[in-house]
N, C-alpha and C positions, 0 to 999 in steps of 0.2 A: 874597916876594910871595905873594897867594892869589889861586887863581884863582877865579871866581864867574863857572857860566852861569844865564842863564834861559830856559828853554825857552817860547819863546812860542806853542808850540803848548797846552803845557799851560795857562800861565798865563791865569786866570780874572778879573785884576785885581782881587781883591778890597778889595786896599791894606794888606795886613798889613805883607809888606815895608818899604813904604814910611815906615810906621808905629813899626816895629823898628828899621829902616837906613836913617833920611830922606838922610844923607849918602854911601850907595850907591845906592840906590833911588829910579827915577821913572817917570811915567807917562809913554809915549813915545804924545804925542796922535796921531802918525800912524797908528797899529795898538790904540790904546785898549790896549796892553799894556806889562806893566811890562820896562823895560830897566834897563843899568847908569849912571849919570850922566855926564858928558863925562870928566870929570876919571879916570875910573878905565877908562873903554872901549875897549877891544881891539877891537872887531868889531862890529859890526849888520847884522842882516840881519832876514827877515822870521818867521822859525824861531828864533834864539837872540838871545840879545844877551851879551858875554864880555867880563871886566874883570877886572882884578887891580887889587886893593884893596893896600895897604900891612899887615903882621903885625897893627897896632895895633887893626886892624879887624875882623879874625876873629873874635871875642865878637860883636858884633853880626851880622856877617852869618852866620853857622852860625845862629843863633836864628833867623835871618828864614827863613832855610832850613827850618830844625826844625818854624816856624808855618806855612808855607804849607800850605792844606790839602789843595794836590793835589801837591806835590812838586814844583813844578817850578823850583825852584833847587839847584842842586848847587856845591857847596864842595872844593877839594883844595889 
């Protein structure tokens, strides 16, 4: 598995993610900020949102990572 946080401090919603990894990636209307989807979510909080995706997914979410343009999704 991969893990993927998104720092919701950082994250500025701009919808790249969303847009790269519509099948990791949503907009969590509660905080207008992007979280992980149900299906992959580990954890929510108001600070990060953390999910581990399946191996098959790591192409896309490392890219959405790559584009975000303040950094705030991290991959391992």
């Amino acid at each position: 598995m991969v893990k993927v946080v998104v720092n919701k401090e950082a994250c500025i919603a701009c919808g790249v993610c969303w847009s790269v990894a519509p099948q990791v990636f949503e907009l969590d209307p509660s905080t207008g900020k992007t979280r992980i989807k149900e299906q992959y979510r580990v954890s929510d909080s108001d600070t990060e949102s953390v999910g581990e995706v399946p191996e098959e997914l790591r192409e896309p979410v490392e890219k959405a990572a790559n584009s975000c343009p303040v950094g705030a999704i991290s991959v391992s």
